[in-house]
N, C-alpha and C positions, 0 to 999 in steps of 0.2 A: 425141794419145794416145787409145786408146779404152777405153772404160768398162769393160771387163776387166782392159786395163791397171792400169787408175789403183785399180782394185780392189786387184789381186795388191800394188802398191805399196805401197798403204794396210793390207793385214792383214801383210806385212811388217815395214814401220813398227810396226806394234801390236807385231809377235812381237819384234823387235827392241831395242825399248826398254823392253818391257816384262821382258825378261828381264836390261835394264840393270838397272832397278831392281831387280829381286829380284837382280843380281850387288851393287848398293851396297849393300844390307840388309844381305848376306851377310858383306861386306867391314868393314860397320861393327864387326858381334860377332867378326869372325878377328881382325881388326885390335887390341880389344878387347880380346882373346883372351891374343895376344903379348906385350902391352905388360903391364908388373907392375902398372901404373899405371890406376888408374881413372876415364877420361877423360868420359865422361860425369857423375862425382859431381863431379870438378875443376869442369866447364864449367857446370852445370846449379846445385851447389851454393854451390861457392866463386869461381864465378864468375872461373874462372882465364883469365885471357889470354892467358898461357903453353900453356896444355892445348887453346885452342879454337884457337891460330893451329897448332902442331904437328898435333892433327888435321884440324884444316881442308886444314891442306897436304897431308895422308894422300889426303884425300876427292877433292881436285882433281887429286892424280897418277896415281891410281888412275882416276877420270874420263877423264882423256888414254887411258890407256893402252887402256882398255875402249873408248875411242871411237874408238881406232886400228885395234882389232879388228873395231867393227863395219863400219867403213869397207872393211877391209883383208879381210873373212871371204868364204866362199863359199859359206858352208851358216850354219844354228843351232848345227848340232855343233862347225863351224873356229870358229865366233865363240864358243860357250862353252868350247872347249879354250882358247883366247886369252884368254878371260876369266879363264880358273880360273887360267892361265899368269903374269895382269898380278897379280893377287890373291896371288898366292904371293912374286913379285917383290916389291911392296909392301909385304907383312910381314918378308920377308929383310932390306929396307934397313932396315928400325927396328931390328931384330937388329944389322946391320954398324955404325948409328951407333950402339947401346948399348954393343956389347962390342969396337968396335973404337977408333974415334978421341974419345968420348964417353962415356964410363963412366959418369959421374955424371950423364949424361940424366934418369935416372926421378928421383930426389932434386932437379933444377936446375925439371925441370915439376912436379913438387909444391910447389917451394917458389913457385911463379908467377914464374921469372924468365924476363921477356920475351925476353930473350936469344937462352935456350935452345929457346924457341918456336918465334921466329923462325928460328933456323939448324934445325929439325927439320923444319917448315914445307917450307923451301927445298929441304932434300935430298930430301924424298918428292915435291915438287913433280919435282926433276929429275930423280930416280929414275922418276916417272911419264913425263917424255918423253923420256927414252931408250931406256925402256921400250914409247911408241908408234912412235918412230921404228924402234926392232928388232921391229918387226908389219908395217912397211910393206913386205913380199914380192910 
């Protein structure tokens, strides 16, 4: 590889990940946002279980799905239209498991049942690679 190469690669890399991060930033306050539920005072204050394994699982599907993007992109434009794309997808599935099969989600992660955590956890988890797998174009 020659030294220009490995250049172009290397400030790619920077633009690349670094605008992962400002997508996870982003992701954290939308995410945030959706949810009735205040997930950082749960995790930070009351130390909920419940609230850091659900958003954790958020964090990690979301992660898939943006890394499927970067993988899968052809530009910073396709790779942030994909981003904003995985982003939107990942707040809709906390939407589908509140008001669909899950009513009493926000009530079950306040009250710190592990449970509830875990299976919220899991669906964004698999929401996020389904969600990478349909990037892989």
């Amino acid at each position: 590889m020659e030294q220009h190469d490995l250049l172009t690669a290397v400030m790619n890399f920077g633009l690349y990940f670094g605008l992962s991060i400002v997508f996870l930033v982003i992701f954290k306050f939308a995410y945030a946002f959706v949810t009735p539920h205040d997930e950082w005072k749960l995790i930070k204050e009351e130390k909920s279980t419940s609230a850091a394994i659900g958003f954790g699982g958020a964090i990690i599907g979301f992660s898939l799905a943006l890394a499927s993007a970067a993988t899968n992109s052809v530009s910073m434009v396709d790779f942030a239209t994909w981003g904003l794309i995985a982003l939107v997808a990942q707040c809709v599935a906390f939407a589908i498991v509140r008001f669909g099969f899950m009513p009493k989600i926000v009530q079950r992660i306040e009250d710190n049942e592990i449970s509830a955590g875990v299976m919220l956890g899991v669906i964004n988890v698999s929401i996020g690679i389904l969600n990478a797998a349909c990037m892989s174009y």
